[in-house]
ChimeraX commands (.cxc) that place a marker at each C-alpha (Angstrom):
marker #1 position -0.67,7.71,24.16 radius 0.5
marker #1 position 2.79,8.84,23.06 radius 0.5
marker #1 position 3.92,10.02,20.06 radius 0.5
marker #1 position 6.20,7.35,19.76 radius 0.5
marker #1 position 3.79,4.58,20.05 radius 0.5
marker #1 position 1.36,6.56,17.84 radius 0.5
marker #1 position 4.38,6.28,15.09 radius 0.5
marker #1 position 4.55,3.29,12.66 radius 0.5
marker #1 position 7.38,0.62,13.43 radius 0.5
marker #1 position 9.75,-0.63,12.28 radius 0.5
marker #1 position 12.48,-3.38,13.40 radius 0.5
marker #1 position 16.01,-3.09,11.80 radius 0.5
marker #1 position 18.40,-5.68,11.86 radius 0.5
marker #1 position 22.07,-4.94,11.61 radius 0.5
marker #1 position 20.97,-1.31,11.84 radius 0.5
marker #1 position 24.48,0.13,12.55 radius 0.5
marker #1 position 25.95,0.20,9.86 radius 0.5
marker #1 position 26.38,0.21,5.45 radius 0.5
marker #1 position 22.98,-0.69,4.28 radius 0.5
marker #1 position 21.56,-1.19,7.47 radius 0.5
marker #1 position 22.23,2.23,8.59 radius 0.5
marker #1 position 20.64,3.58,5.50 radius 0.5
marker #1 position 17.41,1.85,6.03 radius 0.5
marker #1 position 17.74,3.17,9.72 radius 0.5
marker #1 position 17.44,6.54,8.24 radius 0.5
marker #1 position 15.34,6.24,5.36 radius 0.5
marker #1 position 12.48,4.49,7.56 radius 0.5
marker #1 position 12.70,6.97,10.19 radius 0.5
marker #1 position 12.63,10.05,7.80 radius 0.5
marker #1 position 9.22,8.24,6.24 radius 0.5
marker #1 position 7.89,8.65,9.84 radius 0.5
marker #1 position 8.42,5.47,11.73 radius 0.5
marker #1 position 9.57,4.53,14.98 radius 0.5
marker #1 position 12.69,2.65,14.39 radius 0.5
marker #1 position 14.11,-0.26,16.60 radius 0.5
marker #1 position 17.54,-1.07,15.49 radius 0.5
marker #1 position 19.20,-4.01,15.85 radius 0.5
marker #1 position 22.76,-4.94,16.45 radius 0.5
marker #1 position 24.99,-7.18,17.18 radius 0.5
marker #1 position 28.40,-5.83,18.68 radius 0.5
marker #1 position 29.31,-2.25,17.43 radius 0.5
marker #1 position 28.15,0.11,20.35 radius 0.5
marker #1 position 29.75,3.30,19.24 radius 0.5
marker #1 position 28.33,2.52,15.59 radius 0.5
marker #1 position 24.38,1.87,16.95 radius 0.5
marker #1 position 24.87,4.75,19.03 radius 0.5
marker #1 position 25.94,7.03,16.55 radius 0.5
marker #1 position 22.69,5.94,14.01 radius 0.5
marker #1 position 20.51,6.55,16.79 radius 0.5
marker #1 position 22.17,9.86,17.27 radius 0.5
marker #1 position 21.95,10.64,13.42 radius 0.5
marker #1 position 17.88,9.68,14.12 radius 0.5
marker #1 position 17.11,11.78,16.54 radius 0.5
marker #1 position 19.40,14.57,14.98 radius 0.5
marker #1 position 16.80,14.49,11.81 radius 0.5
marker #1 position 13.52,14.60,14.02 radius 0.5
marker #1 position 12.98,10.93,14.02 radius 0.5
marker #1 position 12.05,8.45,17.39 radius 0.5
marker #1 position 14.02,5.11,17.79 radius 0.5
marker #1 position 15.65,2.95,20.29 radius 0.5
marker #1 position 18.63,0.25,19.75 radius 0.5
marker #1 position 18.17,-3.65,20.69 radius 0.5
marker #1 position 22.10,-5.27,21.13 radius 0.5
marker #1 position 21.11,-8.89,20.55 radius 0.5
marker #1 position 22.76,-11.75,17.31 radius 0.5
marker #1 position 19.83,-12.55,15.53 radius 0.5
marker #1 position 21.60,-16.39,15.19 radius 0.5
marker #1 position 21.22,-16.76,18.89 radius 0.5
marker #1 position 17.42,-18.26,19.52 radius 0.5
marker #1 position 17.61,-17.21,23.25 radius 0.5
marker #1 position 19.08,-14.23,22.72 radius 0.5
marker #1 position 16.47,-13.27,19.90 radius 0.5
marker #1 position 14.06,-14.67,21.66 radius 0.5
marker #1 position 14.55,-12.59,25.04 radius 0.5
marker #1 position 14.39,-9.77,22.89 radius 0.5
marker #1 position 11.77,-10.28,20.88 radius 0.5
marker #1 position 9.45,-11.10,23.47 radius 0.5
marker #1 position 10.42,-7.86,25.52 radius 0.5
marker #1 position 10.05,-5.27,22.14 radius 0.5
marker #1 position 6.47,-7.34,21.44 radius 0.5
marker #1 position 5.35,-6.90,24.76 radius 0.5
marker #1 position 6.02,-3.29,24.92 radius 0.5
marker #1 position 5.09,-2.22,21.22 radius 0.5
marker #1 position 1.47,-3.66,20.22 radius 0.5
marker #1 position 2.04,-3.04,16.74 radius 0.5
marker #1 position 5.17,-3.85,14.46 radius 0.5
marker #1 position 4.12,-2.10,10.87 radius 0.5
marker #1 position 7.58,-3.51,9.47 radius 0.5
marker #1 position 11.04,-6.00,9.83 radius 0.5
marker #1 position 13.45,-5.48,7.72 radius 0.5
marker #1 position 15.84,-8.54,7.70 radius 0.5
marker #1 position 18.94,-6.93,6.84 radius 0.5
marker #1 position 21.69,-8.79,9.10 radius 0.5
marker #1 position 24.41,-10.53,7.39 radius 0.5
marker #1 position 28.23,-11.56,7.67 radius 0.5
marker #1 position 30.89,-13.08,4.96 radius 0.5
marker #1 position 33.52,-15.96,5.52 radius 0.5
marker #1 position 35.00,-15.91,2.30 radius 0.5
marker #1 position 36.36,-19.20,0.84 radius 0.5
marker #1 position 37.07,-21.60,-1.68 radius 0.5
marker #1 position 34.17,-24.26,-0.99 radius 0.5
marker #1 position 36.64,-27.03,-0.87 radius 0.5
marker #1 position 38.67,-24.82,1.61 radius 0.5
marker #1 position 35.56,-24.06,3.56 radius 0.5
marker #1 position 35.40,-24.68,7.32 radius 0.5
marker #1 position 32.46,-26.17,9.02 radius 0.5
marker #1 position 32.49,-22.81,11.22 radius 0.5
marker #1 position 32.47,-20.55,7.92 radius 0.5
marker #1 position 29.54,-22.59,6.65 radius 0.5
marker #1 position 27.72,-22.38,9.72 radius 0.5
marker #1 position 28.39,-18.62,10.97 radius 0.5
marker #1 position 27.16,-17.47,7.35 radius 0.5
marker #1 position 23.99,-19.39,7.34 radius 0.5
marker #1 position 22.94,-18.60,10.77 radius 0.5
marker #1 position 23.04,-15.05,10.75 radius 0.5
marker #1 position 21.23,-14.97,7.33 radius 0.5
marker #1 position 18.88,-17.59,7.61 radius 0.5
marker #1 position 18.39,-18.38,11.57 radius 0.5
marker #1 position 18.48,-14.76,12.10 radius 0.5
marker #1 position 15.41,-14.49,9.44 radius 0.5
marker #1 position 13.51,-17.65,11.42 radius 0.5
marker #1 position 14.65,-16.24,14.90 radius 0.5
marker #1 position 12.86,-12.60,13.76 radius 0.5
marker #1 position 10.24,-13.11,11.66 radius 0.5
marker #1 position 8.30,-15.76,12.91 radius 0.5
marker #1 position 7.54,-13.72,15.99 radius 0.5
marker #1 position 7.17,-10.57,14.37 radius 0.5
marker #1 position 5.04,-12.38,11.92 radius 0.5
marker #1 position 2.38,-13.73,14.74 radius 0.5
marker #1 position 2.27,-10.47,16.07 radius 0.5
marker #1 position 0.81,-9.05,12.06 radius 0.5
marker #1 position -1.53,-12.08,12.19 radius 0.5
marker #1 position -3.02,-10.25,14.92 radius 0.5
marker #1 position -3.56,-6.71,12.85 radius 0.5
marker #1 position -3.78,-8.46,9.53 radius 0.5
marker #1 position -1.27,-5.81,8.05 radius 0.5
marker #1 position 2.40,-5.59,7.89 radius 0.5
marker #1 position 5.79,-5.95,5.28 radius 0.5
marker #1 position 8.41,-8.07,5.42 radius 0.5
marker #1 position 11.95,-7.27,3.55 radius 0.5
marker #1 position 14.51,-8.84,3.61 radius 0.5
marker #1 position 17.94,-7.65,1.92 radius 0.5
marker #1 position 19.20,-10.94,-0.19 radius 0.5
marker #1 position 22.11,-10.13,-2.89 radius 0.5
marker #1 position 22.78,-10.76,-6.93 radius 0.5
marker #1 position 25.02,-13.74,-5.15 radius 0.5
marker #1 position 21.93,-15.65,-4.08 radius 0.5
marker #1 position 21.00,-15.15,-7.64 radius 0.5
marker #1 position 23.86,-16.13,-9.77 radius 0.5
marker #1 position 26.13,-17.53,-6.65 radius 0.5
marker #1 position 29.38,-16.19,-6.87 radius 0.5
marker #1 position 32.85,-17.63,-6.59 radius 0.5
marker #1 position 34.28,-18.58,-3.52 radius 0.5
marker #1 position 30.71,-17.64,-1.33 radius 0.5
marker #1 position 29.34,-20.52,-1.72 radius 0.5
marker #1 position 28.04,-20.23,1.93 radius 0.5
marker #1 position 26.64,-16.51,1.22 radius 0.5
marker #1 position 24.97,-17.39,-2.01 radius 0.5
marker #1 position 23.49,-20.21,-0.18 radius 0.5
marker #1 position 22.20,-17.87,2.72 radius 0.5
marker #1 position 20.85,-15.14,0.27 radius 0.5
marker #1 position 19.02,-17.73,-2.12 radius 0.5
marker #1 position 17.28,-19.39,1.17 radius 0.5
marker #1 position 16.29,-16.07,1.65 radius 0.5
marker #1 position 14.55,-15.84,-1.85 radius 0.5
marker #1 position 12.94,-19.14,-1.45 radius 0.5
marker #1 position 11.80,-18.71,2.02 radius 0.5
marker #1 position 10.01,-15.22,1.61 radius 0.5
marker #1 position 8.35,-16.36,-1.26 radius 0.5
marker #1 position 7.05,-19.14,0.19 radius 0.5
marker #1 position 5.92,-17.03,3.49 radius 0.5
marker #1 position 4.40,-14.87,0.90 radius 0.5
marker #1 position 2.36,-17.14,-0.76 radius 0.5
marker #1 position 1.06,-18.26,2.89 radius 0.5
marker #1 position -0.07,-14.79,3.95 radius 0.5
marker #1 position -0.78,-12.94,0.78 radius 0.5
marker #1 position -4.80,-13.10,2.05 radius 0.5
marker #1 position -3.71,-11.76,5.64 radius 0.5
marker #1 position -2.63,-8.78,4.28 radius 0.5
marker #1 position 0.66,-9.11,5.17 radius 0.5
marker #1 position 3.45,-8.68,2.74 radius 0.5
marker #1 position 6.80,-10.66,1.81 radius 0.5
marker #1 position 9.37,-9.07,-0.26 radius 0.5
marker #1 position 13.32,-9.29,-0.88 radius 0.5
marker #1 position 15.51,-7.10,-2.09 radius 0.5
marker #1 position 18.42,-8.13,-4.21 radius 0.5
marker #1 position 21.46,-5.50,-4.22 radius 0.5
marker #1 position 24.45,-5.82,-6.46 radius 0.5
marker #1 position 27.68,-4.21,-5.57 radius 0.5
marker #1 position 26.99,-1.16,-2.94 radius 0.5
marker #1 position 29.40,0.96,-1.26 radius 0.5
marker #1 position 30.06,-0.54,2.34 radius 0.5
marker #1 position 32.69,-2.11,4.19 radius 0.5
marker #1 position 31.78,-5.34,2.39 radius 0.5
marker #1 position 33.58,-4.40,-0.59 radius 0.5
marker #1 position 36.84,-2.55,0.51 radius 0.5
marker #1 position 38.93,-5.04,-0.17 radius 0.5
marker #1 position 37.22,-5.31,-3.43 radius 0.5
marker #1 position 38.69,-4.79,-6.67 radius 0.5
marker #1 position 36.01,-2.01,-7.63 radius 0.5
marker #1 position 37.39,-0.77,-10.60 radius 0.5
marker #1 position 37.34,-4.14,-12.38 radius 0.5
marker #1 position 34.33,-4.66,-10.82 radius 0.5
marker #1 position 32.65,-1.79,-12.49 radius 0.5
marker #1 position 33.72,-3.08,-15.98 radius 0.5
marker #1 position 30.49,-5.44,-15.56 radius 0.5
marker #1 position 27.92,-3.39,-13.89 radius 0.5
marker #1 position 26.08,-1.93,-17.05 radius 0.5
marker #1 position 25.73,1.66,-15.28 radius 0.5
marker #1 position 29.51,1.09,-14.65 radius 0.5
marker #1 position 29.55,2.62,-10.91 radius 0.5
marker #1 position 29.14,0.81,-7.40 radius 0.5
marker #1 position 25.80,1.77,-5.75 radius 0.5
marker #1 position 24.99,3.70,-2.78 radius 0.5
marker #1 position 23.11,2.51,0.20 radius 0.5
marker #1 position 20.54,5.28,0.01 radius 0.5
marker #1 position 19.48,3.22,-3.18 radius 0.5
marker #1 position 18.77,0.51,-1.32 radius 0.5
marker #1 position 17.15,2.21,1.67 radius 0.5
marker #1 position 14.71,3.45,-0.85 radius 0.5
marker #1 position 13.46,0.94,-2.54 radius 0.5
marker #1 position 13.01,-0.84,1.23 radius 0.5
marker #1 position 10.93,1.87,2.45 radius 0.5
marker #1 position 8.64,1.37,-0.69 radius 0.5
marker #1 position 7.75,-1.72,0.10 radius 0.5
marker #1 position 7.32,-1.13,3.66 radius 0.5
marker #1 position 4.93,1.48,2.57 radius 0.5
marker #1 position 1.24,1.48,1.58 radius 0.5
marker #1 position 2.39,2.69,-1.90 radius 0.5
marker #1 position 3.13,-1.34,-2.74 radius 0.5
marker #1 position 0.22,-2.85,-1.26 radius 0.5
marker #1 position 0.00,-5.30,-4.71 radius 0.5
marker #1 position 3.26,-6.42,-4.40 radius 0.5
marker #1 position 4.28,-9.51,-2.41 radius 0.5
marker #1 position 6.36,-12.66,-2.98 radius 0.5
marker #1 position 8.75,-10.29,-5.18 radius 0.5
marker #1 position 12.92,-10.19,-5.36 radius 0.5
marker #1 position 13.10,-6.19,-6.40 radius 0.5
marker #1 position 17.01,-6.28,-7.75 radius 0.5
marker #1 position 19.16,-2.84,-7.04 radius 0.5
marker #1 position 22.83,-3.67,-9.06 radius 0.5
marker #1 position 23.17,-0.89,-11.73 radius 0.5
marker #1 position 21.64,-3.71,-14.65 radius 0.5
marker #1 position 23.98,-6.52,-13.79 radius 0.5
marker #1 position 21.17,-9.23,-14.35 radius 0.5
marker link #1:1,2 radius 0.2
marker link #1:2,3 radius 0.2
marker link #1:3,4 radius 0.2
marker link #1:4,5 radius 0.2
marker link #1:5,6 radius 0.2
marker link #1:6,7 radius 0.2
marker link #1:7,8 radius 0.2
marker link #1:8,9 radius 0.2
marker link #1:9,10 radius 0.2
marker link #1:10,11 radius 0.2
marker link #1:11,12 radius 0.2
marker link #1:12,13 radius 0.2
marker link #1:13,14 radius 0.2
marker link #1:14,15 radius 0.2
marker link #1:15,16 radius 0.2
marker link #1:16,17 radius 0.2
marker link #1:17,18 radius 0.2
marker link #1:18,19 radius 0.2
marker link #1:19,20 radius 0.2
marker link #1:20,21 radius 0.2
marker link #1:21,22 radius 0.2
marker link #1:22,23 radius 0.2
marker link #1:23,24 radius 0.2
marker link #1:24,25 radius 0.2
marker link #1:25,26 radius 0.2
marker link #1:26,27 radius 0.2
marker link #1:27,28 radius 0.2
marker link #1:28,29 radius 0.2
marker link #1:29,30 radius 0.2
marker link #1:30,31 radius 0.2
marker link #1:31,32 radius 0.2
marker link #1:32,33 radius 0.2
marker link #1:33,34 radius 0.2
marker link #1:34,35 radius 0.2
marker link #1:35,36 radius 0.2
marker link #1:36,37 radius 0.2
marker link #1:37,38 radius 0.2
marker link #1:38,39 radius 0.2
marker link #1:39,40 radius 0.2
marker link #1:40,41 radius 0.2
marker link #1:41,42 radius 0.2
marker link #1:42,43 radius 0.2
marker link #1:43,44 radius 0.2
marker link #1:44,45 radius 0.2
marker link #1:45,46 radius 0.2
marker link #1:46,47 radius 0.2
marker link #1:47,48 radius 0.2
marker link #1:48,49 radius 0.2
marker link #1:49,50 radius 0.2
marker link #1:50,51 radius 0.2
marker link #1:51,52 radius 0.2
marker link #1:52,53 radius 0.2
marker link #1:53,54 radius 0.2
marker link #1:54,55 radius 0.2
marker link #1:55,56 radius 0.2
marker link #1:56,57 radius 0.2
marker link #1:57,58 radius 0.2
marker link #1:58,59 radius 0.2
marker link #1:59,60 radius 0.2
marker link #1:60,61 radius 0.2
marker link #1:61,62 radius 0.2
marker link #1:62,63 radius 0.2
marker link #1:63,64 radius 0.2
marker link #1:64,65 radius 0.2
marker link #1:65,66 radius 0.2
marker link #1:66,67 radius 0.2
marker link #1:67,68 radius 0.2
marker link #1:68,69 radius 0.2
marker link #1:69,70 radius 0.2
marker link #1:70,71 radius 0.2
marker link #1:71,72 radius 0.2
marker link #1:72,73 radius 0.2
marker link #1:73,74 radius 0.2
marker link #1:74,75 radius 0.2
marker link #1:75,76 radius 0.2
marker link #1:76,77 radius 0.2
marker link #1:77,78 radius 0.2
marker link #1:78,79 radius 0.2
marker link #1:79,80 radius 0.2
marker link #1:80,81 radius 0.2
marker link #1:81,82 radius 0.2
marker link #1:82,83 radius 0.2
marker link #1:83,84 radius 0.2
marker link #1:84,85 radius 0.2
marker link #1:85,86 radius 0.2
marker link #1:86,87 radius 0.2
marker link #1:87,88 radius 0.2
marker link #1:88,89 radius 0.2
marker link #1:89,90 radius 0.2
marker link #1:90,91 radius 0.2
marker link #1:91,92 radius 0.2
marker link #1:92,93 radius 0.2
marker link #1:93,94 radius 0.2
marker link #1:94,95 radius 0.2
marker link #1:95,96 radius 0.2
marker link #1:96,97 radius 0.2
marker link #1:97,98 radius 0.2
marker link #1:98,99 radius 0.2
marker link #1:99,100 radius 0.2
marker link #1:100,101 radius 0.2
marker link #1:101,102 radius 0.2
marker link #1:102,103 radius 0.2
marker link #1:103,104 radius 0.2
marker link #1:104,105 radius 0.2
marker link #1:105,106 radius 0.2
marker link #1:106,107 radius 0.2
marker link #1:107,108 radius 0.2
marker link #1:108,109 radius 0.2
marker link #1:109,110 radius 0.2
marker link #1:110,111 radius 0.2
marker link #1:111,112 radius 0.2
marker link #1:112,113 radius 0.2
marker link #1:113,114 radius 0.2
marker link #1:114,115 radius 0.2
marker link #1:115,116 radius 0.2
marker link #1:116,117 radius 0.2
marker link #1:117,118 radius 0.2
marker link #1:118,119 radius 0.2
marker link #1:119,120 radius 0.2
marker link #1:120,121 radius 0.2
marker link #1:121,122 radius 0.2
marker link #1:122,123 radius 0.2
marker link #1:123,124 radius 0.2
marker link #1:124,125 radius 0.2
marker link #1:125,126 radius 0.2
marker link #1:126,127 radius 0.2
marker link #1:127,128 radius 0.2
marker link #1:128,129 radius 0.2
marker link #1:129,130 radius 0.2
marker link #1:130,131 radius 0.2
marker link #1:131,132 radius 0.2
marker link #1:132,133 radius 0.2
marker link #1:133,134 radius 0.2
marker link #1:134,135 radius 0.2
marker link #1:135,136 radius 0.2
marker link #1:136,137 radius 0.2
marker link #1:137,138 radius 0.2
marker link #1:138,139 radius 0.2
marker link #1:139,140 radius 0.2
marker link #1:140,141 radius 0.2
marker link #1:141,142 radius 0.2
marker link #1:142,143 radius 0.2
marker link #1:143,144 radius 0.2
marker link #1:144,145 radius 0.2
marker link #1:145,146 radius 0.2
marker link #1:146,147 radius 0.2
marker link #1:147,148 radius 0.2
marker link #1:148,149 radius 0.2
marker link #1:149,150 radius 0.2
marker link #1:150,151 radius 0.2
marker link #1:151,152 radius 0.2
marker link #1:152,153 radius 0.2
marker link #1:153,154 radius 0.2
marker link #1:154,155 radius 0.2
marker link #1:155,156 radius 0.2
marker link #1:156,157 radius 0.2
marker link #1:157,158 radius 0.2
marker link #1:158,159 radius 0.2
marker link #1:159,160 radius 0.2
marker link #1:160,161 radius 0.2
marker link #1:161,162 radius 0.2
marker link #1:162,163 radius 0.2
marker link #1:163,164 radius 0.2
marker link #1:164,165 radius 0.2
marker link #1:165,166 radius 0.2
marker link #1:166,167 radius 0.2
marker link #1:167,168 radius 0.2
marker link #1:168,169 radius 0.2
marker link #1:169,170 radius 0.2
marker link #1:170,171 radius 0.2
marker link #1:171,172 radius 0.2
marker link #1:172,173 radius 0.2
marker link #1:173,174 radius 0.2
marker link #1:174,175 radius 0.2
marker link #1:175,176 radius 0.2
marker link #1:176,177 radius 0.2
marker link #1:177,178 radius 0.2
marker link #1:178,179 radius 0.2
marker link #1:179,180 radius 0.2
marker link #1:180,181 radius 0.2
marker link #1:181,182 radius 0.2
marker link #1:182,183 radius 0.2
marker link #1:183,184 radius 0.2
marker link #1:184,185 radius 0.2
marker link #1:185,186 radius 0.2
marker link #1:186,187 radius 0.2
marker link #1:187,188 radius 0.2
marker link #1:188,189 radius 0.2
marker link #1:189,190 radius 0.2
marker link #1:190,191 radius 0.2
marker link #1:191,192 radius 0.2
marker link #1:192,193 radius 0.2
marker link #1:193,194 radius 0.2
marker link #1:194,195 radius 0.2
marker link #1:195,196 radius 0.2
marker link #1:196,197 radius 0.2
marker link #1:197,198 radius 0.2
marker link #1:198,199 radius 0.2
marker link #1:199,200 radius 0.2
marker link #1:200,201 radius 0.2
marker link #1:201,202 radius 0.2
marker link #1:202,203 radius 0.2
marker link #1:203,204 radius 0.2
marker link #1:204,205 radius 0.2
marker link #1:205,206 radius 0.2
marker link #1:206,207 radius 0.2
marker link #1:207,208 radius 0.2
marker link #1:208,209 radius 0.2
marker link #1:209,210 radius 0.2
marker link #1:210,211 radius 0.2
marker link #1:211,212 radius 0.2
marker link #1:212,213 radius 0.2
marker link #1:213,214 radius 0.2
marker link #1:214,215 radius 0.2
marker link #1:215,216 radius 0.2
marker link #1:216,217 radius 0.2
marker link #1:217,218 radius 0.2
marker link #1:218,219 radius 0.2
marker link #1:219,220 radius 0.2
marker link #1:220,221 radius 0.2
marker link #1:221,222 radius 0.2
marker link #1:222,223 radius 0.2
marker link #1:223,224 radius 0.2
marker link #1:224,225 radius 0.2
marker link #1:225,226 radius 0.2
marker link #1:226,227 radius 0.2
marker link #1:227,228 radius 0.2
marker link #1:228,229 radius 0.2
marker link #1:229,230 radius 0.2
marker link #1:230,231 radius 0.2
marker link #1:231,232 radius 0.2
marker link #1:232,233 radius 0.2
marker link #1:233,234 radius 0.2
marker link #1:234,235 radius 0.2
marker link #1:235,236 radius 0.2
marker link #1:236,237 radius 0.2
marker link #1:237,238 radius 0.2
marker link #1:238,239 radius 0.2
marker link #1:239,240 radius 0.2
marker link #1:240,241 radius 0.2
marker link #1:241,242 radius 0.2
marker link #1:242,243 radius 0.2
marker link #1:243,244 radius 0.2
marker link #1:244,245 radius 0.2
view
């Protein structure tokens, strides 16, 4: 057997870049084997891979939209045929469509909630049947304050980011006694392209610690719970935003 294979894994999604690309790196530094997920940035998934391998770590990219159920599901089937154990997912995939909800297109509605929420039914469930198998394995998936307290004019990403909460903590509950593990993580404002356009200064009048957060703070707390170190916790939203809630 390979080193690779010997390796834990760990599945990625939206891998190439902002908080994505920090989990990339944080998992494979903690010693996994990371599959990274993407949707349309080549250079970008390249370049984490790259940055991977650069550090010592074993990994491999998978171009696929998680929204796509034939897409995903080629994929998926491929990656769980080859690797007999997945140790983690880490739902991290996610687009905006800013908007007024009265100004809100169909297509806005629709893009935001498929990536977030078909792309978490599109990965996990097979991911999940494949843990069933080992009776072991963590779930995370990377929700936001907005699913929390909504936020104005993302109606459609607050939406997304809550069905996240609701739907991991239901999973949770369902395979708590498999051994299998269901967490979210909840960041506030975190430096990525996201927020450019973002007013941060006035944004950092409300975040207690008064700064924007990093991605590595994120990656961190992800890797935690992917790790044996939280075997008690499940069914949990862990929030990273400097105190804002």
């Amino acid at each position: 057997m390979s080193e690779s294979t010997e390796k834990r894994v760990a599945i990625v999604t939206g891998g190439s870049r902002g908080i994505g690309r920090a989990i990339v790196l944080e998992m494979a530094r903690a010693g996994y084997y990371v599959v990274i997920n993407y949707r349309s940035n080549d250079a970008a998934a390249a370049e984490v891979l790259d940055r991977v391998r650069s550090d010592g770590g074993e990994g491999e990219l998978i171009k696929f939209d998680v929204s796509d159920t034939a897409q995903a599901g080629a994929a998926m089937e491929d990656l769980l045929t080859r690797r007999p154990v997945i140790d983690a997912l880490v739902n991290n995939a996610g687009i905006t469509a800013d908007n007024l909800f009265l100004m809100m297109s169909e297509t806005e509605w629709d893009s935001v909630i498929g990536t977030t929420l078909k792309g978490f039914y599109n990965m996990t469930k097979p991911v999940l049947k494949k843990m069933l198998r080992h009776k072991r394995g963590s779930v995370v998936s990377i929700a936001s304050v907005a699913g929390l307290v909504g936020n104005k004019g993302q109606a459609n990403y607050s939406a997304a980011k809550a069905g996240l909460i609701g739907a991991s903590r239901s999973i949770a509950s369902e395979l708590a006694r498999k051994n299998i593990r269901v967490n979210v993580v909840a960041p506030g404002l975190i430096e990525t392209d996201m927020i450019k356009d973002a007013p941060v200064e006035m944004i950092k009048n409300v975040i207690p610690m008064g700064r924007i957060g990093k991605p590595e703070e994120v990656a961190t707390v992800v890797r935690f719970l992917c790790s044996d170190d939280a075997s008690y916790i499940t069914g949990q939203v862990i929030g990273v935003n400097g105190g804002m809630m």
